[in-house]
C-alpha positions as CSV (number, residue, x, y, z in Angstrom):
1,X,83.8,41.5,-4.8
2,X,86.8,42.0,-7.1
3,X,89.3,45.0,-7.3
4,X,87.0,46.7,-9.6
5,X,84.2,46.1,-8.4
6,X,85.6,47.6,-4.8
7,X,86.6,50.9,-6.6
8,X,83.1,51.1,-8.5
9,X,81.5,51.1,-4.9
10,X,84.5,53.5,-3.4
11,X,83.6,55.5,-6.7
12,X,79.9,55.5,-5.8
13,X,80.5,56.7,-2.6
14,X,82.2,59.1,-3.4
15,X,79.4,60.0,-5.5
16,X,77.1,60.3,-2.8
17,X,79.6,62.0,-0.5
18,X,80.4,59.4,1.9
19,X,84.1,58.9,2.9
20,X,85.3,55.6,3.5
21,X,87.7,52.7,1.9
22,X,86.8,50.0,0.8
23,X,88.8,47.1,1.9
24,X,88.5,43.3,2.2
25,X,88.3,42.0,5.6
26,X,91.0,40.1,5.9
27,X,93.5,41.7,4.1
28,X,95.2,38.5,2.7
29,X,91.9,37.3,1.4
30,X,90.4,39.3,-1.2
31,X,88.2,36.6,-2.3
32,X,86.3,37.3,1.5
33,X,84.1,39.8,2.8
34,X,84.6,43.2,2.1
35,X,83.7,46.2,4.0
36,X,84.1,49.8,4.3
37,X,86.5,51.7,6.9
38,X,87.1,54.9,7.8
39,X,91.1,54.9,6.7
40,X,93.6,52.3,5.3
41,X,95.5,51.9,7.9
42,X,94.8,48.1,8.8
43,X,96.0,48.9,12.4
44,X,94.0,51.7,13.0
45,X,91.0,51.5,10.6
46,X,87.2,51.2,11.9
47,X,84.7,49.3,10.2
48,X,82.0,52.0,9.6
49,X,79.9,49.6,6.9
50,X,77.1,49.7,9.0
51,X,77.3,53.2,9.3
52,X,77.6,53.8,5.6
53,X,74.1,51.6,5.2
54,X,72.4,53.9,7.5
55,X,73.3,56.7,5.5
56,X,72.5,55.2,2.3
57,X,68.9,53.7,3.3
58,X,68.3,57.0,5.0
59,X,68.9,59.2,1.6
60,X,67.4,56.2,-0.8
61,X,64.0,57.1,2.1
62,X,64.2,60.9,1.6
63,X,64.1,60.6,-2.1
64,X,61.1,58.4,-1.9
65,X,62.0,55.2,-2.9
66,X,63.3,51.9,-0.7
67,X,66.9,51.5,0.5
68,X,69.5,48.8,0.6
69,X,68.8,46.6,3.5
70,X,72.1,44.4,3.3
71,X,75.2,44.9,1.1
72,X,75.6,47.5,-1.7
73,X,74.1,47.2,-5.2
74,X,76.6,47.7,-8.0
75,X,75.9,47.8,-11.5
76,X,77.9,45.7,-13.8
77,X,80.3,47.5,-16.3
78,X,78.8,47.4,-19.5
């Protein structure tokens, strides 16, 4: 996940009202994992991606259709 691509999913989110940042891992690898945290602060930040999952599968089930069951969907920019 690029730069972009991380604020398309921070922008989702957001959408859905669900606070969190979205940050790579490892901050000096941006080309790794990314995940969601609960601030910015690398020193203080938990990883709430799991969390953030539960939330999403959980209103994806209410609305009647099948959730995410690993990693968030994000469409392309067209």
């Amino acid at each position: 996940m690029d730069e972009d691509e991380a604020q398309q999913l921070a922008n989702s989110l957001r959408h859905l009202g669900i606070r969190g940042i979205v940050s790579p891992e490892d901050l000096g690898n941006p080309d790794g994992q990314w995940r969601v945290y609960d601030s910015a602060n690398p020193n203080t930040r938990r990883d709430i991606t799991d969390d953030v999952l539960t939330v999403v599968r959980g209103r994806s089930r209410q609305a009647g259709q099948s959730g995410p069951t690993r990693g968030f969907v994000i469409r392309a920019p067209r």
